[in-house]
Backbone atoms as SQL, in Angstrom:
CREATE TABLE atoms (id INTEGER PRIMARY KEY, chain TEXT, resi INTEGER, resn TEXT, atom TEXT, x REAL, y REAL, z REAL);
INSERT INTO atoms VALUES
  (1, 'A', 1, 'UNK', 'N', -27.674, -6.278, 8.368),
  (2, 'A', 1, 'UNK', 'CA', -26.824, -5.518, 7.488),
  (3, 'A', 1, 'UNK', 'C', -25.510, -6.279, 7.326),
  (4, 'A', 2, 'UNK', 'N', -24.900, -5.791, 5.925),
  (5, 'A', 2, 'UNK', 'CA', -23.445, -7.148, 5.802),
  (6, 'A', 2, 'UNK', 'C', -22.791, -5.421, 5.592),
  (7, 'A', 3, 'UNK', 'N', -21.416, -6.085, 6.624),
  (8, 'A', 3, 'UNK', 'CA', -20.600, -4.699, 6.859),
  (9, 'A', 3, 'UNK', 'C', -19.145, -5.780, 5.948),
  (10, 'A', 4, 'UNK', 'N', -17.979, -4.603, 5.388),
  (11, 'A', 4, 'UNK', 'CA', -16.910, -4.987, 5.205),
  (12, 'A', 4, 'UNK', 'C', -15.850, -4.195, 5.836),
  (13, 'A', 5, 'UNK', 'N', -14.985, -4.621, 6.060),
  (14, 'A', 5, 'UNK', 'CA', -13.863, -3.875, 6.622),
  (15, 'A', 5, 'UNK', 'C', -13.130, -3.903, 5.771),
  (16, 'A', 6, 'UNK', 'N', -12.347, -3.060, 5.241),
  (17, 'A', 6, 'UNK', 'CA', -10.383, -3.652, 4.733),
  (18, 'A', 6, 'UNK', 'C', -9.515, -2.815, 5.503),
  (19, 'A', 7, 'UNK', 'N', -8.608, -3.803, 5.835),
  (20, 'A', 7, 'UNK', 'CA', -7.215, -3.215, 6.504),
  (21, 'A', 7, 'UNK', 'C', -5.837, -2.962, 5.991),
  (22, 'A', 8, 'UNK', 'N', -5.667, -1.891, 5.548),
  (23, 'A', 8, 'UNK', 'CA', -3.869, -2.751, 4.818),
  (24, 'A', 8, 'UNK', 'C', -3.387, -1.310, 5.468),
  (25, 'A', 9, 'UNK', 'N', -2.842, -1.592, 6.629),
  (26, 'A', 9, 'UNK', 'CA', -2.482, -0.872, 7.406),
  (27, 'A', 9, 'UNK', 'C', -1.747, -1.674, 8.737),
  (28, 'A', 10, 'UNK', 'N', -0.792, -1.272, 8.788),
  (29, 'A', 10, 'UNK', 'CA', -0.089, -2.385, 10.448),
  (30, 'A', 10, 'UNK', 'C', -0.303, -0.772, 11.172),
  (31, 'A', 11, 'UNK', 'N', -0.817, 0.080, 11.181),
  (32, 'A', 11, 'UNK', 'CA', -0.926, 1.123, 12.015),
  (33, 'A', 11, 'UNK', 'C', -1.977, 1.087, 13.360),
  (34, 'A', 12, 'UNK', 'N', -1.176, 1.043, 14.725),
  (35, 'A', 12, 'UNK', 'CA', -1.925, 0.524, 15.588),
  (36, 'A', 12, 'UNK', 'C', -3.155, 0.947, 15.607),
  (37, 'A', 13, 'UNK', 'N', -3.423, 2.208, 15.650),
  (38, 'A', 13, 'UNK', 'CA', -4.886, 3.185, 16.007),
  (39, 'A', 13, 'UNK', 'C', -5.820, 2.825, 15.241),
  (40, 'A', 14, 'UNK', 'N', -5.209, 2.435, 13.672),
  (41, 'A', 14, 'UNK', 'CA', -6.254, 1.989, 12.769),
  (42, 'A', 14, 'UNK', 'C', -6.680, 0.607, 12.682),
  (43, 'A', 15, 'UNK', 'N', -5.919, -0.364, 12.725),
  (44, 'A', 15, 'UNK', 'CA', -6.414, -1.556, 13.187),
  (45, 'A', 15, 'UNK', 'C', -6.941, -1.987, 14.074),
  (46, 'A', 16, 'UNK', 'N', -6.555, -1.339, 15.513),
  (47, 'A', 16, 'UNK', 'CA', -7.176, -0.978, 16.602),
  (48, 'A', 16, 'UNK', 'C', -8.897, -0.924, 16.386),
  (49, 'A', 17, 'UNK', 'N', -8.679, 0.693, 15.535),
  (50, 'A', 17, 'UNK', 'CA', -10.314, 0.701, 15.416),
  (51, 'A', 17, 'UNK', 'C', -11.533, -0.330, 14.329),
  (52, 'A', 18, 'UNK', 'N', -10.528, -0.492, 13.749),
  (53, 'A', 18, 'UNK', 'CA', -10.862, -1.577, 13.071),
  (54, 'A', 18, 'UNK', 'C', -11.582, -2.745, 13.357),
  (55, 'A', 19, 'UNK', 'N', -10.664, -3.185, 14.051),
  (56, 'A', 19, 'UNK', 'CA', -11.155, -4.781, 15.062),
  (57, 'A', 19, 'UNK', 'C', -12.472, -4.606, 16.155),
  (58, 'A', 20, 'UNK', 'N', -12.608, -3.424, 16.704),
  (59, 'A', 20, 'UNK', 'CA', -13.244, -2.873, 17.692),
  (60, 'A', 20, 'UNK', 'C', -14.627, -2.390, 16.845),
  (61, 'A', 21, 'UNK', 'N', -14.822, -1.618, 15.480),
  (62, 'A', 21, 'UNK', 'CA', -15.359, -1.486, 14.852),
  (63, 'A', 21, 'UNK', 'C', -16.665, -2.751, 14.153),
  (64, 'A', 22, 'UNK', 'N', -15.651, -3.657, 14.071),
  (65, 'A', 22, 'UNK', 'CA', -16.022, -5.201, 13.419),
  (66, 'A', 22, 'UNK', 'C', -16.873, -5.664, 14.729),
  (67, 'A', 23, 'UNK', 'N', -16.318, -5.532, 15.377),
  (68, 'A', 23, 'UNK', 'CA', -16.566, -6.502, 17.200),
  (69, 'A', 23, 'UNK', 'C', -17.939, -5.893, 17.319),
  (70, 'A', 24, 'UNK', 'N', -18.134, -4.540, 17.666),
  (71, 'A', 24, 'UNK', 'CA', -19.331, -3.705, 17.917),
  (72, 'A', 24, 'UNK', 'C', -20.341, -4.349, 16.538),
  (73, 'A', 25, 'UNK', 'N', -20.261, -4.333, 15.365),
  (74, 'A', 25, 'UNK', 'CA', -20.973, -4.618, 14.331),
  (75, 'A', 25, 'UNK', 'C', -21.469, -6.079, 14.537),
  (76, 'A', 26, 'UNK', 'N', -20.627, -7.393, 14.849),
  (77, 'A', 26, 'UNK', 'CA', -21.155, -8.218, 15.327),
  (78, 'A', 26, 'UNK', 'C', -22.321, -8.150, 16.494),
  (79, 'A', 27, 'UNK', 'N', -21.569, -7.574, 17.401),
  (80, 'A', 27, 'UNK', 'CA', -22.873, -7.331, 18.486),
  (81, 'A', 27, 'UNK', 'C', -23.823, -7.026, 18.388),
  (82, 'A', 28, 'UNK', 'N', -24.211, -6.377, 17.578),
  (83, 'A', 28, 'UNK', 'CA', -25.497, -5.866, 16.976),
  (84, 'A', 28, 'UNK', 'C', -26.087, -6.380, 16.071),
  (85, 'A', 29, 'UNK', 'N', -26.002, -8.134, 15.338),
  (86, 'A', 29, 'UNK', 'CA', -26.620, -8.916, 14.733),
  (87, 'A', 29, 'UNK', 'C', -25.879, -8.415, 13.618),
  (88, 'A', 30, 'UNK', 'N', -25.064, -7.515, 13.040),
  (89, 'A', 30, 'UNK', 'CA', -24.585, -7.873, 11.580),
  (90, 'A', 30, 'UNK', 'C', -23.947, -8.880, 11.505),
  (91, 'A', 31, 'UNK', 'N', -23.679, -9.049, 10.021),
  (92, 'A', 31, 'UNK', 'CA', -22.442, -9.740, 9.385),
  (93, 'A', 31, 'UNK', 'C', -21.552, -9.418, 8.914),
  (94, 'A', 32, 'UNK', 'N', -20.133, -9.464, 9.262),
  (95, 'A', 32, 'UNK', 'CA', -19.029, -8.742, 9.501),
  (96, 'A', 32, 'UNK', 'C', -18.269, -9.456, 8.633),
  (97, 'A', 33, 'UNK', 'N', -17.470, -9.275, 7.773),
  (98, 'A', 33, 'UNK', 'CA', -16.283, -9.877, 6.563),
  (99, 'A', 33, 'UNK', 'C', -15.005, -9.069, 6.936),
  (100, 'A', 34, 'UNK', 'N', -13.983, -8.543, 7.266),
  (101, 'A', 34, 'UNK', 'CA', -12.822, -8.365, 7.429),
  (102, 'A', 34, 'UNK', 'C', -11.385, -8.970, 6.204),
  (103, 'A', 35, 'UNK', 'N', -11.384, -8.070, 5.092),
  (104, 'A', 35, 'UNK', 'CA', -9.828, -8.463, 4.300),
  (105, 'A', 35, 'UNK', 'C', -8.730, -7.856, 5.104),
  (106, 'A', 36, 'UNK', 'N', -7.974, -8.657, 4.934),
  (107, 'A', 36, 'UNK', 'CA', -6.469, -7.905, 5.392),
  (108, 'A', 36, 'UNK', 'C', -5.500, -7.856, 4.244),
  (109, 'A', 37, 'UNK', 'N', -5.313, -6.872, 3.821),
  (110, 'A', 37, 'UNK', 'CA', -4.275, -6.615, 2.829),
  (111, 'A', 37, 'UNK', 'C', -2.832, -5.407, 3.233),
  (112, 'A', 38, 'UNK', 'N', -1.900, -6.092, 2.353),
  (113, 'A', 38, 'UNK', 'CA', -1.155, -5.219, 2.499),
  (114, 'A', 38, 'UNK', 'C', -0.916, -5.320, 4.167),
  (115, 'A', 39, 'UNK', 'N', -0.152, -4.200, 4.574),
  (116, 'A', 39, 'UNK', 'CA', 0.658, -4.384, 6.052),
  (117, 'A', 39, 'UNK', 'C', -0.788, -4.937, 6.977),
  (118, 'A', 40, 'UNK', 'N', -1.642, -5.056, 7.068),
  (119, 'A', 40, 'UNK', 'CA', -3.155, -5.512, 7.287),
  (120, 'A', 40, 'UNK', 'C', -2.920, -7.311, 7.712),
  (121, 'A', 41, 'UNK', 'N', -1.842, -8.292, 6.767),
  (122, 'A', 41, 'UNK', 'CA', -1.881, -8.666, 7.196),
  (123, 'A', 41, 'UNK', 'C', -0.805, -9.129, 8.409),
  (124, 'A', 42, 'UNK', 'N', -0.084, -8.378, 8.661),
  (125, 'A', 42, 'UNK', 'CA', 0.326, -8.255, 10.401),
  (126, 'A', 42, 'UNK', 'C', -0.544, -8.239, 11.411),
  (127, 'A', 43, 'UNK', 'N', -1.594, -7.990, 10.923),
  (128, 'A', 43, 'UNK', 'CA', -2.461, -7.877, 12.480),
  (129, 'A', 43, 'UNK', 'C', -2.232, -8.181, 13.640),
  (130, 'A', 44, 'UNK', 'N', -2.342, -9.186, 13.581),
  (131, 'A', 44, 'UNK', 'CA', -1.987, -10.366, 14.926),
  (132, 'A', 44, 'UNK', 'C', -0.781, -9.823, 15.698),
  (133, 'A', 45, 'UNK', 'N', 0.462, -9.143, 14.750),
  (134, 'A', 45, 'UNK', 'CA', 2.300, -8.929, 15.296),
  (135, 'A', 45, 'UNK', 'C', 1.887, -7.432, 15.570),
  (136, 'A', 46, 'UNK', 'N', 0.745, -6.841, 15.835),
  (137, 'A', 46, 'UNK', 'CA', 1.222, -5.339, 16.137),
  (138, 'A', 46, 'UNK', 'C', 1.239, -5.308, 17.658),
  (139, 'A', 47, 'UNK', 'N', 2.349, -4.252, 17.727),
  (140, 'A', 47, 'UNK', 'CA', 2.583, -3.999, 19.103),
  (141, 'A', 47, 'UNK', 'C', 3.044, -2.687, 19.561),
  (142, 'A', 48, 'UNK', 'N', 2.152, -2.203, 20.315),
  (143, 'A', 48, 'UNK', 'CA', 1.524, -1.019, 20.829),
  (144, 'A', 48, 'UNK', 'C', 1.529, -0.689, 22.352),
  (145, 'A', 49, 'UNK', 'N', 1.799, 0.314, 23.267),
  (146, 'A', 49, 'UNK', 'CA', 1.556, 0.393, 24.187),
  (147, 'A', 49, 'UNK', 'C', 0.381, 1.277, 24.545),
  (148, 'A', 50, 'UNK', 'N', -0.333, 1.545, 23.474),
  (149, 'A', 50, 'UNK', 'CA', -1.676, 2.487, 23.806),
  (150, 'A', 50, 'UNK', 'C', -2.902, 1.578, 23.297),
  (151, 'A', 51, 'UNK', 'N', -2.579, 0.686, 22.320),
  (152, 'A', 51, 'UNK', 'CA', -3.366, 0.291, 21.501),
  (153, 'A', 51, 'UNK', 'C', -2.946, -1.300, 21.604),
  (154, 'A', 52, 'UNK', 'N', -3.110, -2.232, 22.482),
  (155, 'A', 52, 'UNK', 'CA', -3.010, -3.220, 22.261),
  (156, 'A', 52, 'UNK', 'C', -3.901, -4.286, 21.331),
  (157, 'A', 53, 'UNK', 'N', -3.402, -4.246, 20.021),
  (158, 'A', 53, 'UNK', 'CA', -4.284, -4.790, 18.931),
  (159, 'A', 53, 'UNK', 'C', -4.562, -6.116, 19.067),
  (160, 'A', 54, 'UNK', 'N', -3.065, -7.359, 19.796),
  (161, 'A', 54, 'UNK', 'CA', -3.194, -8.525, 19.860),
  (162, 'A', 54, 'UNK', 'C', -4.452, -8.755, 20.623),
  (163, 'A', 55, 'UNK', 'N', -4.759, -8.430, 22.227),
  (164, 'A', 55, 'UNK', 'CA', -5.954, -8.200, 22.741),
  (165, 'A', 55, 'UNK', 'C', -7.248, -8.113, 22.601),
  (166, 'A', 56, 'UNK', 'N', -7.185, -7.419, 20.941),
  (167, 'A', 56, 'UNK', 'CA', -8.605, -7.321, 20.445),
  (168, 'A', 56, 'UNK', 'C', -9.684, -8.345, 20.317),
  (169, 'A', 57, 'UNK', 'N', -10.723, -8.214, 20.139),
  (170, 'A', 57, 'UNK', 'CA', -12.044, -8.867, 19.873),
  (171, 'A', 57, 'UNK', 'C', -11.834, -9.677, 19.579),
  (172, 'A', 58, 'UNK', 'N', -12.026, -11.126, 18.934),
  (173, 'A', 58, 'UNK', 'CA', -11.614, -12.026, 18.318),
  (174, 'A', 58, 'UNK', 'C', -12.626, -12.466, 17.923),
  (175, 'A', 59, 'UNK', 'N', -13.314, -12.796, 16.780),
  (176, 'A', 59, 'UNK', 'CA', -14.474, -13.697, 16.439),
  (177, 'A', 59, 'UNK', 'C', -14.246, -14.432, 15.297);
């Protein structure tokens, strides 16, 4: 299955689930595409003490 994500959101919880979302979908043999738009592309600069986004999955 080919999954897409879009992000245009710097909101931790949602990018959070986002990345974690994508990560799980890889694991399971999809193919995962990820846009970042809009505050989306901050990703990388969010900073959270519940939700550490930098941390996330990385693929």
């Amino acid at each position: 299955m080919k999954v897409g994500i879009i992000v245009n959101t710097s909101d931790p919880e949602t990018a959070w689930n986002a990345l974690h979302l994508g990560s799980k979908a890889l694991s399971t043999g999809n193919e995962v595409n990820m846009f970042l738009l809009g505050g989306g592309v901050e990703i990388e600069n969010i900073k959270d003490g519940a939700f550490n986004v930098g941390a996330a999955p990385k693929s």
